[in-house]
KOLDOKOL-131899 format. One record per residue (C-alpha): residue number from 1; y, z, x. Coordinates in pm, whole numbers, plus 50000, padded with zeros to 5 digits. Each point is the difference from the previous one (the first is absolute). Layout:
BEGIN
R num     v     w     u
R NUM     Y     Z     X
...
***
This chain:
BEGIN
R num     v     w     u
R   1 73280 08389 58510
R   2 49878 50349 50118
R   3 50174 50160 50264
R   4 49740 49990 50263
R   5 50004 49619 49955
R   6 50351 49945 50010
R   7 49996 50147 50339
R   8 49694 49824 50130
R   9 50232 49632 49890
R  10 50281 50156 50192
R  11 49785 50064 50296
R  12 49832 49627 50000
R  13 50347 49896 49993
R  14 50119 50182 50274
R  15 49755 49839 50255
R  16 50148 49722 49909
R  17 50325 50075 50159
R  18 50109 49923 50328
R  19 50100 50378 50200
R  20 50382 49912 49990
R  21 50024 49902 49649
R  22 49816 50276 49896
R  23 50229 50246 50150
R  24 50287 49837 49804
R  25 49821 50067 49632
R  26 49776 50359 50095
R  27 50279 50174 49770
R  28 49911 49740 49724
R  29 49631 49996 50031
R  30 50007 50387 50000
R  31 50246 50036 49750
R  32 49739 49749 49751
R  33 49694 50180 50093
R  34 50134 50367 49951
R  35 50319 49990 49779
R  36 49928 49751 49738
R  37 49919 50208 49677
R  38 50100 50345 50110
R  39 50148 50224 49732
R  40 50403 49918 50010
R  41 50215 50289 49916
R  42 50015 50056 49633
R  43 49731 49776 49905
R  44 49692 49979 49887
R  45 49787 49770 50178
R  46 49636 50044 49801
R  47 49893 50115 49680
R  48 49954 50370 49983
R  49 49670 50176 49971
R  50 50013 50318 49740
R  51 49891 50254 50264
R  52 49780 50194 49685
R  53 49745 49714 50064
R  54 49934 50024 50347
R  55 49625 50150 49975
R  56 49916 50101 50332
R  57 50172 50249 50199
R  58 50286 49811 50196
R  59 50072 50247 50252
R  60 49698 49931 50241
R  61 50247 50007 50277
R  62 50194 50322 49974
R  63 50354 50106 50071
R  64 50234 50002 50253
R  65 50321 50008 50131
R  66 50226 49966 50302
R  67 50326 49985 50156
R  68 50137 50338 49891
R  69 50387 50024 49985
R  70 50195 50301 49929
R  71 50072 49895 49620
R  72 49754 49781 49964
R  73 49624 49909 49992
R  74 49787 49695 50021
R  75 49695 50017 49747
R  76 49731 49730 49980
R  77 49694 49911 49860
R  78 49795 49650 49915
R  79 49822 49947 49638
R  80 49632 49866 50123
R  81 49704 50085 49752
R  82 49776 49782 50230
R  83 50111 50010 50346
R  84 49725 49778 50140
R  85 50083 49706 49794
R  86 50278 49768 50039
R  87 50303 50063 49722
R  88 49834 50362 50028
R  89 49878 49984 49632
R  90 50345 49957 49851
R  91 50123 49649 49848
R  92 50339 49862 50129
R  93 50236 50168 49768
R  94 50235 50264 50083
R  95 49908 50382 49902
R  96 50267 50287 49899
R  97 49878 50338 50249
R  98 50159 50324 49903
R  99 50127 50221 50259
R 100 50078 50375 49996
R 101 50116 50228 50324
R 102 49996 50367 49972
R 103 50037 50341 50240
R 104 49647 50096 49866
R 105 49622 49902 50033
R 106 49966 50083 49626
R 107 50282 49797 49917
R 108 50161 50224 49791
R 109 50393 49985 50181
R 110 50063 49590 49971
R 111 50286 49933 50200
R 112 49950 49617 49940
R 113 49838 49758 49831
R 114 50036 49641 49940
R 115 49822 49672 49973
R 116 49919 49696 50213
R 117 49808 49630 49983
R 118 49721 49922 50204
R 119 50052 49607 50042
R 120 49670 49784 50055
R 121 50240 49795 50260
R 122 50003 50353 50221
R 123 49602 50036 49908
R 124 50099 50281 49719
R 125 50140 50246 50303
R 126 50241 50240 49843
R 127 50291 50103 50276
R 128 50209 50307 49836
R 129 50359 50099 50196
R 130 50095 50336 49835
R 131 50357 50113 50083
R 132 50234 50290 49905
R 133 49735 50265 50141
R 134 50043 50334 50201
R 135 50014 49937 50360
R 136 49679 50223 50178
R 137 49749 50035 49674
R 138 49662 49921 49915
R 139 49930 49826 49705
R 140 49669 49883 49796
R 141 50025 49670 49850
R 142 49744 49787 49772
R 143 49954 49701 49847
R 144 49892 49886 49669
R 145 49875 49649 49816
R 146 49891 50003 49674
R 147 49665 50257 49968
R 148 49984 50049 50367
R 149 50199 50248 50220
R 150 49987 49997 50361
R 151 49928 50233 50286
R 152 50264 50242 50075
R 153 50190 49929 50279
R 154 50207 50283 50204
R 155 50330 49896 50195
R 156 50324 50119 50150
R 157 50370 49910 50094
R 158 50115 50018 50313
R 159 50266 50305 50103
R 160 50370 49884 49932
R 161 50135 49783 50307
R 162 50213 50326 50133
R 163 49758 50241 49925
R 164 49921 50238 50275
R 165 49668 50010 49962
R 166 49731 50168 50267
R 167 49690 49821 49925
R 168 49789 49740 49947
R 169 49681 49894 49988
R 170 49878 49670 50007
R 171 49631 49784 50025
R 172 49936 49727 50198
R 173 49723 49735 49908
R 174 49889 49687 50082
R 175 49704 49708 49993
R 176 49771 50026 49761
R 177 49726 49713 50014
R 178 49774 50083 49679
R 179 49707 49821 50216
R 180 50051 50244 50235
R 181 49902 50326 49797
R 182 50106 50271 49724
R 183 50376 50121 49964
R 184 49875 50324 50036
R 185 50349 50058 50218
R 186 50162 49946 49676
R 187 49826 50278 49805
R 188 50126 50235 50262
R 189 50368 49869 50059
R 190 49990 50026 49607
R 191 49925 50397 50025
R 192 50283 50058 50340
R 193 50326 50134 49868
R 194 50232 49703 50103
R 195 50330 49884 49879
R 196 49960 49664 50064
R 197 49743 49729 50122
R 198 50054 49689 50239
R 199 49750 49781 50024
R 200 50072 49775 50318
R 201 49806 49684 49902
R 202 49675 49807 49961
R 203 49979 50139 49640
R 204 49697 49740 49947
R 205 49863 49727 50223
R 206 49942 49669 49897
R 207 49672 49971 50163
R 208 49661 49938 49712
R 209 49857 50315 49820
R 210 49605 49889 49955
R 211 49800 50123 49715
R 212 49941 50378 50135
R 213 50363 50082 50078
R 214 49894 49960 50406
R 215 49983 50321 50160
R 216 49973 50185 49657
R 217 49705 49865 49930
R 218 49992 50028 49628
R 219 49669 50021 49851
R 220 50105 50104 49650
R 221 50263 49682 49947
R 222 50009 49623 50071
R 223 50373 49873 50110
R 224 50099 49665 49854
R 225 49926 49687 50240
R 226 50355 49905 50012
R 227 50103 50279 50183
R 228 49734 49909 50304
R 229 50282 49728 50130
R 230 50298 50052 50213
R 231 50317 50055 49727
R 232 50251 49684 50013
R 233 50153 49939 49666
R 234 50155 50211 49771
R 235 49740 50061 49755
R 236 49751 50085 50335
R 237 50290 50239 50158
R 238 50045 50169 49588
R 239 49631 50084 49980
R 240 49951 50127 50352
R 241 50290 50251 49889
R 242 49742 50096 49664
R 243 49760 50059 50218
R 244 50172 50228 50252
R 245 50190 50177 49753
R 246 49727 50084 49786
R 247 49870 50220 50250
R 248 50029 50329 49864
R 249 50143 50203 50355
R 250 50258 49738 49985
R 251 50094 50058 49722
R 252 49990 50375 49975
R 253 50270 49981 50342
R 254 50222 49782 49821
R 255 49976 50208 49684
R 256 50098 50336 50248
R 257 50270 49876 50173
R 258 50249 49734 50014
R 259 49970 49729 50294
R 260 50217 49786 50218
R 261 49824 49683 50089
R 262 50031 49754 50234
R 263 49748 49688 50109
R 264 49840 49883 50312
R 265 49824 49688 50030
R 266 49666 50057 49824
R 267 50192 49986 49654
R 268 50037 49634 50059
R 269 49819 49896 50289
R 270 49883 50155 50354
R 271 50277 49979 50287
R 272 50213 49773 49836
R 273 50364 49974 50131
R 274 50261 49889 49772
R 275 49877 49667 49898
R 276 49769 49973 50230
R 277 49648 50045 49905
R 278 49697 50080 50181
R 279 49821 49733 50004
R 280 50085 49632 50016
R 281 50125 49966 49605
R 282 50295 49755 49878
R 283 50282 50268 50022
R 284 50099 49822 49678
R 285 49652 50132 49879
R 286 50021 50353 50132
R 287 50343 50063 49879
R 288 49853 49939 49618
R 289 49741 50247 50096
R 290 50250 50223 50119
R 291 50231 49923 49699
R 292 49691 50100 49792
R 293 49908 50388 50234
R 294 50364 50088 49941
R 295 50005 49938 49660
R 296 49647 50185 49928
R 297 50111 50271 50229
R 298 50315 50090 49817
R 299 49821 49961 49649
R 300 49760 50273 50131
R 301 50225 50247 50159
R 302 50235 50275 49916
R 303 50367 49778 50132
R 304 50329 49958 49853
R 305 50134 49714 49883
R 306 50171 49914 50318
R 307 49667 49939 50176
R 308 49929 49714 49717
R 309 49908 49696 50192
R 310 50098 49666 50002
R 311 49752 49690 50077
R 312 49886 50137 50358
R 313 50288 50251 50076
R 314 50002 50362 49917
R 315 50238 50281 50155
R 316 49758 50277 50054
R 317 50237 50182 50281
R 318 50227 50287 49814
R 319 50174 50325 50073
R 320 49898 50339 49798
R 321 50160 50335 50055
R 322 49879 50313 49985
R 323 50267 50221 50023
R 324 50167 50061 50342
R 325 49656 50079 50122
R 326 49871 49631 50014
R 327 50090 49688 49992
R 328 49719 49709 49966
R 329 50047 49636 50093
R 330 49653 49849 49894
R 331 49970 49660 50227
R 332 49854 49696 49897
R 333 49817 49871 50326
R 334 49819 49705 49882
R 335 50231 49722 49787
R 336 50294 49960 50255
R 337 49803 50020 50346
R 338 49951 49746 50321
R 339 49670 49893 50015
R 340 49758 50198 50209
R 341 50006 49930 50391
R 342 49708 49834 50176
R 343 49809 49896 49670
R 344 49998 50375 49917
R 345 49722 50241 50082
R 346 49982 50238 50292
R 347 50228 49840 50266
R 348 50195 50019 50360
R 349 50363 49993 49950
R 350 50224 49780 50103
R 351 50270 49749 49980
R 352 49862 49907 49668
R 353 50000 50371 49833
R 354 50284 50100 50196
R 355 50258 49742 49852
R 356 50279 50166 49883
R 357 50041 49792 49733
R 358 49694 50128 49822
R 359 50021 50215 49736
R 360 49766 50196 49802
R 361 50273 50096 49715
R 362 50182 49708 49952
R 363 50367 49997 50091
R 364 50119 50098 49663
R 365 49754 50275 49984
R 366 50048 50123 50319
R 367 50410 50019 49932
R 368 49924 50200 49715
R 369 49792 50256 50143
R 370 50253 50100 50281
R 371 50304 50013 49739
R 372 49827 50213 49795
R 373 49951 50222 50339
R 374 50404 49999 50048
R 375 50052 50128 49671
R 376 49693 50238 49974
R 377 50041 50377 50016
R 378 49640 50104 49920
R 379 49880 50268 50264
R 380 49681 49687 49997
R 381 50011 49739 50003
R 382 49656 49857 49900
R 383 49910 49615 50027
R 384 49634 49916 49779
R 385 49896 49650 50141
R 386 49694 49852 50076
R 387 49855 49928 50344
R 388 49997 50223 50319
R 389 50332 50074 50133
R 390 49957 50155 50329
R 391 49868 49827 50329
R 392 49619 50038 49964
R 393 49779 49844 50325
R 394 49666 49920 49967
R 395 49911 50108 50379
R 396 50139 50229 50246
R 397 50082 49734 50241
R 398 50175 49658 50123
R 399 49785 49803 49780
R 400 50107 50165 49694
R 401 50021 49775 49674
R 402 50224 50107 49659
R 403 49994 49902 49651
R 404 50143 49726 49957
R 405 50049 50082 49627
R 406 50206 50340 50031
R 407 50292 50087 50123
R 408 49900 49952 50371
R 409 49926 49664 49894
R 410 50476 49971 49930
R 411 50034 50227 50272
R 412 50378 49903 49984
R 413 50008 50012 49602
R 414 49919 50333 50077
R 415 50218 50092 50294
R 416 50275 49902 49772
R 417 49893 50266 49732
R 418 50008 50274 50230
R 419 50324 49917 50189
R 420 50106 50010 49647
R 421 49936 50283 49918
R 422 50072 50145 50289
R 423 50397 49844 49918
R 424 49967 50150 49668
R 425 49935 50353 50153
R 426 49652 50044 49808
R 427 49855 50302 50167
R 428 49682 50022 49810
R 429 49849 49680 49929
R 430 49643 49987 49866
R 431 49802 49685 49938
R 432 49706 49997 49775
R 433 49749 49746 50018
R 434 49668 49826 49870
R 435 49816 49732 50081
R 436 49774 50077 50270
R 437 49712 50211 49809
R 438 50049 50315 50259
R 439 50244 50284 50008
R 440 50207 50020 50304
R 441 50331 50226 50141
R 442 50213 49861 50178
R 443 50344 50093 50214
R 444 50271 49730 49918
R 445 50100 49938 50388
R 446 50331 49838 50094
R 447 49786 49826 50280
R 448 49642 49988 49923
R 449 49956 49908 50381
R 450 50145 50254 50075
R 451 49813 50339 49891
R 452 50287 50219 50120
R 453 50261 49897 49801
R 454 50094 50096 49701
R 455 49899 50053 49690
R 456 50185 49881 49722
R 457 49742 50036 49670
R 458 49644 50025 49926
R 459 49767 49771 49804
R 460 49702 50112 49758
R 461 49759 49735 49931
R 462 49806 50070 49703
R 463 49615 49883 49998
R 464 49854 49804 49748
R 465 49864 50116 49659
R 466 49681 49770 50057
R 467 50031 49755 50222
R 468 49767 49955 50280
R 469 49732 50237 49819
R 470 49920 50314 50143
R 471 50206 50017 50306
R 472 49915 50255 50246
R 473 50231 50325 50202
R 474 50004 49799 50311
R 475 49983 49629 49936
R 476 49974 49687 50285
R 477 50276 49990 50210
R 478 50112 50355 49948
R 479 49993 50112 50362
R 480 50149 49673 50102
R 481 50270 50053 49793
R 482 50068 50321 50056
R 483 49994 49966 50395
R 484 50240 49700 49917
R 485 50248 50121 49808
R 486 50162 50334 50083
R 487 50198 50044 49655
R 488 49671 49949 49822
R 489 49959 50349 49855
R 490 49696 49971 49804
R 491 49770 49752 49899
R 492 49700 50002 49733
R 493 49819 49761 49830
R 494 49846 50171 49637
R 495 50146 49924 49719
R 496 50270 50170 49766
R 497 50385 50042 50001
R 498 50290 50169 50157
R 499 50226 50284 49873
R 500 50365 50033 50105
R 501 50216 50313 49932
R 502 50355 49945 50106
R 503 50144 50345 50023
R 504 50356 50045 50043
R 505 49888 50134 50472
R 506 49669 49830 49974
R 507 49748 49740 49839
R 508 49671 50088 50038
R 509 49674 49681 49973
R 510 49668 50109 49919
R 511 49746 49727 49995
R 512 49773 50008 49713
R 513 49618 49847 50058
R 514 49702 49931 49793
R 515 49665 50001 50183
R 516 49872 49698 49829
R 517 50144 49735 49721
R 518 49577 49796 49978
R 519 49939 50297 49791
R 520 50251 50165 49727
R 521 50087 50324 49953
R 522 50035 50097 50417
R 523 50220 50315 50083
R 524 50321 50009 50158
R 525 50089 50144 50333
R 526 50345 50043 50207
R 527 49940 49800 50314
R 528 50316 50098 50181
R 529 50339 50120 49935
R 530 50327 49986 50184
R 531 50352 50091 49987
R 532 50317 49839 50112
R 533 50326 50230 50035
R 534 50370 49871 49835
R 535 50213 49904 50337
R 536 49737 50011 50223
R 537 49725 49698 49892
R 538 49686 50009 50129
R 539 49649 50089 49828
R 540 49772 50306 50102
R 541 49711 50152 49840
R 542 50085 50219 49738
***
């Protein structure tokens, strides 16, 4: 029985079962439709393929790598000679991938190199953890299977958890609908001299692809017909990451630097909240389908073992240090949340929203973050996360609604946050954010109805890569919002990224724009920068 059908039984089955009793046997379900004939330790669970016979280049999909720790780096890469197709041109039989790590382009200083097996259970996605390095270095690294040799790939380790170090510069990123337009963003952030990328979620959308690529309007290339169909099994959710991550920008970013992800919602499924979905779906249904995005999201990105799920569970939230200049706690803001107030959307608050029992993190989560506060000593403290943080209006009066889907949406989820950080005596708190397809600054108020008090943090949201097309300098609602919400610093709607340099007085954001993402190849411009002083928070134009 193929995979694909295996689930499909286990989904008929599913309707089958009363809500209650399925909530006793979700583990069990889960734990036959994702865990049965994974790779044990030690083992080998399929034959193995001699790599010398694989007679199409498998490295369609490039390098990458991620979560940079002072002695250690996280290399990855996925064997696909055909992308497009399902089983990417491979049969189901494990192949041996060589590895080799070095201080030079040319490869001529190895300082490791090694071997690893890409498993047909994990879609032949090779996940690399190389200890014992130099804290603060850059390194090349490769890979190699049979004939073929990869892209080279260029990463670094993070400074040593004391060092003292003065600098740091860091890109933020996020939602990237294919549909939408060219990566072009990419083949710029791949050119910016950054230590480190963070891409804040929506790393694909599950929405259908048609023929032409959407916006891109290909008139050179014909996309397969199953990719014109929303993505909800595993097979759908593994070829939707072919076709994103055979983009070549893409691919050049992750080959020049090493990112930090985290997801939003478009990874599995639009607004969904915990195991809730959108729309009106079994939740024994959508928690296969979510079982199935986390599984095809970790084969396809540059994690450590830690983030491995299991069935429809994955810890995405971790800490990573960067010397004493910065500590990151990346949030997961999607798997643990309340559902959204009011049947989501643009809403008034009220008694609904404003429960204090609601919680965007999860209480687990949420505990985590603000310990890791008491014990940090990081001059930032810098929290990557998904959805907009701040209090954001839609009008300058009485009538105003909020997103139900942010932060404003838990607004006591995220009174709790500050307070605790405010306990934890963090005096420069920045949030980075996604989601929303424009860039915004923000002051971090202690009372957002309050536009005298004080400020305790600022909040760059990054724009999208692509989606909502074009964008514009100035788009609707931007003197509403700015009328209704004092803190708001800046607002623009063109697409691009952020940059962040956390200096040891200062951190500087400049907001990087493309004028157009129909059309490849646009230019990129600085549409504002700003500055926020160490001890004394608050943004102002640089």
């Amino acid at each position: 029985m193929t995979h694909s059908s295996h689930q499909q039984e286990l989904r008929d089955a599913a309707r089958h079962l009363g809500r209650r009793r399925f909530l006793t046997v979700t583990g069990a379900a889960a734990a036959l439709a994702f865990s049965v004939n994974l790779p044990a330790a030690g083992t080998a669970s399929a034959a193995e393929l001699d790599a010398r016979k694989i007679g199409e280049d498998p490295f369609t999909l490039g390098v990458a790598s991620g979560d940079p720790l002072p002695d250690s780096v996280l290399l990855w890469t996925r064997l696909a000679p055909r992308p497009y197709e399902s089983g990417s041109g491979l049969p189901r039989a494990r192949v041996q991938v060589r590895w080799e790590l070095a201080r030079d382009e040319r490869f001529s200083r190895i300082v490791r190199r090694g071997s690893a097996t890409a498993h047909p259970e994990f879609d032949h996605s090779v996940h690399v953890e190389v200890k014992g390095l130099e804290a603060d270095r850059v390194f090349y690294y490769r890979f190699r299977a049979g004939n073929w040799t990869s892209p080279v790939g260029r990463t670094r380790t993070a400074p040593a958890r004391g060092a003292r170090n003065s600098v740091l510069s860091l890109a933020a990123v996020s939602c990237q609908a294919y549909h939408d337009g060219y990566f072009t963003a990419y083949r710029h952030l791949a050119e910016e001299d950054v230590d480190v990328v963070f891409h804040l979620g929506d790393y694909l959308y599950e929405y259908a692809v048609n023929a032409s690529g959407g916006a891109r309007n290909y008139t050179d290339r014909t996309l397969p017909a199953h990719f014109n169909k929303e993505t909800v099994t595993l097979e759908d959710y593994r070829l939707r990451y072919g076709l994103y991550k055979r983009d070549p920008d893409l691919r050049a970013a992750h080959a020049a630097h090493p990112f930090v992800v985290t997801w939003d919602d478009h990874e599995t499924e639009n607004n969904y909240a915990g195991g809730t979905p959108e729309n009106d779906v079994p939740p024994e249904e959508f928690l296969l389908r979510r079982a199935a995005a986390y599984r095809a999201y970790w084969e396809n990105q540059p994690l450590r073992t830690p983030q491995r799920p299991v069935g429809p569970d994955m810890k995405l939230y971790r800490r990573l240090h960067f010397g004493t200049l910065a500590q990151f706690d990346i949030l997961d803001t999607r798997q643990y949340r309340s559902d959204q107030a009011y049947g989501d959307g643009w809403q008034k608050p009220g008694p609904e929203s404003e429960d204090p029992s609601r919680t965007l993190t999860g209480t687990t989560q949420e505990r985590w973050l603000l310990n890791g506060w008491r014990a940090s000593r990081a001059t930032w403290n810098v929290v990557p996360q998904q959805v907009t943080f701040a209090q954001r209006r839609d009008v300058p009066t009485d009538a105003f609604k909020l997103s139900m889907d942010a932060w404003d949406g838990y607004p006591a989820s995220r009174d709790r946050v500050l307070k605790g950080a405010e306990a934890a005596g963090i005096d420069n708190l920045m949030v980075l954010t996604g989601d929303v397809h424009v860039g915004y600054a923000f002051d971090l108020k202690k009372d957002f109805d309050d536009p005298t008090s004080r400020t305790v943090g600022t909040e760059i949201v990054a724009t999208s890569v692509t989606s909502g097309k074009n964008g514009s300098d100035r788009p609707a609602g931007w003197n509403n919002q700015m009328q209704a919400n004092p803190h708001m610093k800046f607002f623009n709607g063109r697409r691009g990224y952020a940059v962040i340099t956390l200096g040891a007085q200062r951190a500087r954001a400049d907001y990087r724009t493309v004028s157009a993402v129909t059309t490849p190849g646009a230019p990129l411009a600085t549409a504002g920068s700003f500055v926020t002083e160490v001890g004394n928070q608050g943004l102002t134009p640089a």
